[in-house]
C-alpha positions as CSV (number, residue, x, y, z in Angstrom):
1,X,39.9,17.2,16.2
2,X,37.2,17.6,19.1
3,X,36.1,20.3,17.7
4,X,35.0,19.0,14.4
5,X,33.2,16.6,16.2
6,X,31.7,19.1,18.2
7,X,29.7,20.8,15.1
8,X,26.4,19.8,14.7
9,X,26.0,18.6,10.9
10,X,24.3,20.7,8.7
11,X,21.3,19.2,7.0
12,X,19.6,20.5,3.8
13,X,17.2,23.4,3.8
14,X,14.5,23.8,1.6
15,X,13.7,26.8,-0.1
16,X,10.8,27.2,-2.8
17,X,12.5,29.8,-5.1
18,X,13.8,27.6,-7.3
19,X,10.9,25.1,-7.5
20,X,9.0,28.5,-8.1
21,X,11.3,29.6,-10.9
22,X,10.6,26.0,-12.7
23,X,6.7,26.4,-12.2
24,X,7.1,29.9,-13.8
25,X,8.9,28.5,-16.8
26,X,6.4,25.7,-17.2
27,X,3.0,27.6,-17.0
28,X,4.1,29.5,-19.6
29,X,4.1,26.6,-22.3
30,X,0.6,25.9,-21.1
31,X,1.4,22.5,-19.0
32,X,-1.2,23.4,-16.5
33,X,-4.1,23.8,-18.5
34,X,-7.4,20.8,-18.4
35,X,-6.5,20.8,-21.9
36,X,-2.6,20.6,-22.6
37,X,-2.0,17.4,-24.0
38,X,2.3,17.9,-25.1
39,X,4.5,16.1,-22.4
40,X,4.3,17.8,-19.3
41,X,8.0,19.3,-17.8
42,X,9.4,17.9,-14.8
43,X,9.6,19.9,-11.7
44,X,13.4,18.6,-11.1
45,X,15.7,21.8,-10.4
46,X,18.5,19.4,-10.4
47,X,19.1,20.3,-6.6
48,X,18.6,16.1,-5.6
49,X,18.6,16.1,-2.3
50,X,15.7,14.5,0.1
51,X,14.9,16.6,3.2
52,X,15.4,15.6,6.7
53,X,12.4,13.4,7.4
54,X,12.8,12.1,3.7
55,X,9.0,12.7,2.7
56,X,10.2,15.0,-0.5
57,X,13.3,16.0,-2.1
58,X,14.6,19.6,-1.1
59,X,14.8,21.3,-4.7
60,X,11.0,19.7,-6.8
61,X,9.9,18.9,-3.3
62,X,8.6,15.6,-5.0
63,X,8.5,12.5,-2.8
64,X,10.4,9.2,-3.8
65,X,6.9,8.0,-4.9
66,X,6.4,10.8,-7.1
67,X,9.8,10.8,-8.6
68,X,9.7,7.3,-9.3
69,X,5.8,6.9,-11.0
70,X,7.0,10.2,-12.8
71,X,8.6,8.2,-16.0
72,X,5.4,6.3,-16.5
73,X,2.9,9.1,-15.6
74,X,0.4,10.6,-18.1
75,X,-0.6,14.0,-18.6
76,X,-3.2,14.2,-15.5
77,X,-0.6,12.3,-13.1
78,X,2.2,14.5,-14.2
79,X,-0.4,16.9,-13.4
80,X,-1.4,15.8,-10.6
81,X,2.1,15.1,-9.0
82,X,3.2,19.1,-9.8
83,X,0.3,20.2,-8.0
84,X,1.3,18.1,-4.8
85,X,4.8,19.6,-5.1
86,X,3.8,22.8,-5.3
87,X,1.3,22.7,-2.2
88,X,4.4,20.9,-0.3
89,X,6.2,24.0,-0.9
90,X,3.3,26.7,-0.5
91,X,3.2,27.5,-3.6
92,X,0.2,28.2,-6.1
93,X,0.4,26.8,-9.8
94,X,1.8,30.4,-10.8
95,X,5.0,30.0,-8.8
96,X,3.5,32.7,-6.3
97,X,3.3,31.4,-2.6
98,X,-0.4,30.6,-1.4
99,X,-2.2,33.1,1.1
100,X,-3.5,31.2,4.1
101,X,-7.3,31.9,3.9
102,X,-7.9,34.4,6.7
């Protein structure tokens, strides 16, 4: 039984490939665009987890702010709110992780 206790607990770890699968499905209808104006497709993976600190969840890497306003958000805020997942996880709008600037 001491050993069990022993373990250290395993928290979640966050990986952008399936966040970077979704964005790859959604550019393709357009969602990104200045001038798409259909419903714009959540980034929820249906992995629902927050991360450690709790500032996003592990699979959309949305934070509880973003995941709450999301129902309610327009096309820019929807938007706007992908955009901020995506640069939480490194990646571009293309689903392609960013390039540090040299």
């Amino acid at each position: 039984m001491t050993e069990q206790m022993d373990k250290p607990v395993e928290l979640p770890v966050a990986s952008p490939a399936p966040l970077a699968a979704r964005t790859k499905q959604v550019r393709v209808t357009g969602a990104f665009g200045a001038d798409y104006s259909d419903v714009v497709p959540s980034p929820c993976v249906s992995l629902c987890k927050m991360n450690a600190d709790r500032s996003h969840c592990i699979g959309c890497y949305r934070s509880i702010d973003e995941i709450r306003a999301w129902s309610k958000a327009d096309t820019a805020e929807r938007q706007q709110i992908w955009l901020q997942a995506l640069g939480r996880a490194g990646l571009g709008s293309n689903g392609r992780p960013l390039v540090p600037a040299a």
